[in-house]
C-alpha positions as CSV (number, residue, x, y, z in Angstrom):
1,X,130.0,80.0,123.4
2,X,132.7,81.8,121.6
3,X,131.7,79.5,118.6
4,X,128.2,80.7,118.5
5,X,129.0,84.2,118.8
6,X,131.5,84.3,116.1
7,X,128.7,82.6,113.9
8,X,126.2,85.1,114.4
9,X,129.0,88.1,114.4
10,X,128.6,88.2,110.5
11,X,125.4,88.4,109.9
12,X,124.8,91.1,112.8
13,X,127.3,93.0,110.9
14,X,125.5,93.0,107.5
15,X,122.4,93.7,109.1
16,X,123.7,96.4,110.9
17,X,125.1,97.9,107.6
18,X,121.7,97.6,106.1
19,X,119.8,99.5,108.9
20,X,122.1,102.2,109.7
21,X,122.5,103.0,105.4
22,X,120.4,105.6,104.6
23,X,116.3,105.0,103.9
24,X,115.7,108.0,100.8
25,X,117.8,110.4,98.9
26,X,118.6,113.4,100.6
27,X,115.6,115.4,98.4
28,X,112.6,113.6,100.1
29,X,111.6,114.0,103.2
30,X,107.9,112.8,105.5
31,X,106.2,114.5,108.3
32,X,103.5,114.5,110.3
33,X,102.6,110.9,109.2
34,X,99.6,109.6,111.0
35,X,97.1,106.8,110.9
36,X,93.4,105.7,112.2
37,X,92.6,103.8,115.1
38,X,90.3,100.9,113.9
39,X,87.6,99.6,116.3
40,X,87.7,95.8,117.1
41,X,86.2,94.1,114.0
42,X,87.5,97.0,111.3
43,X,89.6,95.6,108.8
44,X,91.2,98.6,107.0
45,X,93.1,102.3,107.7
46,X,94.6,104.3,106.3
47,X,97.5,106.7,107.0
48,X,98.0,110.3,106.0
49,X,101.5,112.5,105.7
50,X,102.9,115.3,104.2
51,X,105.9,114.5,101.2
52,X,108.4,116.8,100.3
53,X,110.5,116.9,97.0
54,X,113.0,119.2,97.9
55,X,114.7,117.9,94.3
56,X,115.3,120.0,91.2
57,X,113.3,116.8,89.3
58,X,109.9,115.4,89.5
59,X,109.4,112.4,91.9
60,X,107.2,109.9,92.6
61,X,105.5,107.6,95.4
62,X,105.0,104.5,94.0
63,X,103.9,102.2,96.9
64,X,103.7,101.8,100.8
65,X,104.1,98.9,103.1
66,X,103.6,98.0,107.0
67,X,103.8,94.9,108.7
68,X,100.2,95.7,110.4
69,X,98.6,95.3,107.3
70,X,98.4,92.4,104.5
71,X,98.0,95.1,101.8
72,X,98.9,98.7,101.3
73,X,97.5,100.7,98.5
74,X,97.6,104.3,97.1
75,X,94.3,106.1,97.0
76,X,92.5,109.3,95.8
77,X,88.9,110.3,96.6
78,X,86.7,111.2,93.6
79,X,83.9,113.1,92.5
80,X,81.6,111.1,90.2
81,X,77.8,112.5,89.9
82,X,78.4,114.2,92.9
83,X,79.3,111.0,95.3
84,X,82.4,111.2,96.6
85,X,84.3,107.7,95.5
86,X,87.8,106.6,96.5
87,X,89.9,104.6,93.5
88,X,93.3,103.4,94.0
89,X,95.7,104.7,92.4
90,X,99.2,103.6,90.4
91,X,101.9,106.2,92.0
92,X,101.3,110.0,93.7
93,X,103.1,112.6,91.6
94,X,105.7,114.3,93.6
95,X,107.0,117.5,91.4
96,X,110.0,119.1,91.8
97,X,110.4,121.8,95.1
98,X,107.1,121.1,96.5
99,X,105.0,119.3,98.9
100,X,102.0,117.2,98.6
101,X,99.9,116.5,101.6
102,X,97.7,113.3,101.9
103,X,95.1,113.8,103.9
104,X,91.3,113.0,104.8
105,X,89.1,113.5,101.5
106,X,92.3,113.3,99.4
107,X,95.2,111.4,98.6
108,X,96.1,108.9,101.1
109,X,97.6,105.6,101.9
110,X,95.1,102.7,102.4
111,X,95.7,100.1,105.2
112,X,93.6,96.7,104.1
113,X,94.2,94.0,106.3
114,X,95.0,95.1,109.2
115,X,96.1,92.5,111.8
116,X,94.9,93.8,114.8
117,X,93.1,96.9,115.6
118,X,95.4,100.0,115.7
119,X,95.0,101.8,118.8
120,X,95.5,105.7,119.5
121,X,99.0,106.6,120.7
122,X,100.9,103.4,119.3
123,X,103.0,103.8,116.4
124,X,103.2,102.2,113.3
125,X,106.3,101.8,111.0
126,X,105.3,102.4,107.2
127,X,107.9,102.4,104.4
128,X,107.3,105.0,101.6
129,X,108.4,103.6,97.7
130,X,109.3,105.9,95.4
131,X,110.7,105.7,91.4
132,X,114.2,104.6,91.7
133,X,114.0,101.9,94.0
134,X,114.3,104.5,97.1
135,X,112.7,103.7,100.5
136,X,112.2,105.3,103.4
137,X,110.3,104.4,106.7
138,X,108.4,106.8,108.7
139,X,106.9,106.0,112.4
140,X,103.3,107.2,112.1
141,X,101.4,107.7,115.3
142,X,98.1,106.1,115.7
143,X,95.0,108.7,115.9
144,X,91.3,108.4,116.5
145,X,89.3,109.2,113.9
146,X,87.7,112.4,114.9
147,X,91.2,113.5,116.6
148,X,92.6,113.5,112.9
149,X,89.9,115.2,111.5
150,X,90.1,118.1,114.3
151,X,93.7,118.0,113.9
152,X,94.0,118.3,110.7
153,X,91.4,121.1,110.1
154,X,93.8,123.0,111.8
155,X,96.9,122.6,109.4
């Protein structure tokens, strides 16, 4: 017994060093992050937030990932002969000492994939990329369609 725990005593270590060390520089921060129930048989999501750059320097959000989903994309809706289109997008500019919101009709996080249909009031880890290799993971709560759209009309 003693064996077996002194075996696993090393790795638990590193793995606690790794999950305690800190997710994002101290200059970006996420709230509100939220994303859309699917009904049984709906592949994709998506998931909205609000980023902060509290950082003298421009930043950047350069990907997204969740274990719910096989792929995570960054999106923007367009208008192109006056249809609205969503593209994907390489990164979501972040300037310097300001916020960017993505939200319905906007920028916005795509979900493809997902594994099982996300139901309203579970959360969902998702792990934010930015330039410079920095991470950090956000619980985002899992909202019916029409509650996000009511709730954030009112924001």
């Amino acid at each position: 017994m003693k064996q077996a725990l002194r075996a696993f005593a090393g790795p638990l270590a590193i793995m606690m060093c790794v999950f305690s060390a800190p997710a994002a520089s101290e200059t970006l921060e996420a709230s509100g992050a939220y994303a859309r129930a699917t009904p049984p048989g709906t592949e994709n999501s998506a998931a909205y937030l609000v980023l902060r750059n509290t950082g003298e320097g421009d930043r950047r959000l350069v990907g997204a990932a969740t274990p719910v989903a096989q792929t995570v994309e960054l999106h923007t809706h367009l208008h192109e002969d006056g249809v609205m289109r969503m593209r994907q997008v390489e990164y979501i500019e972040l300037p310097a000492d300001s916020q960017v919101a993505l939200e319905p009709g906007g920028l916005h996080i795509m979900l493809l994939g997902v594994r099982e249909p996300l139901e309203a009031g579970q959360t969902v880890p998702l792990t934010l990329q930015f330039d410079g290799e920095e991470q950090l993971t956000v619980q985002a709560e899992v909202r019916h369609p029409s509650r996000s759209r009511h709730h954030h009309r009112h924001h």
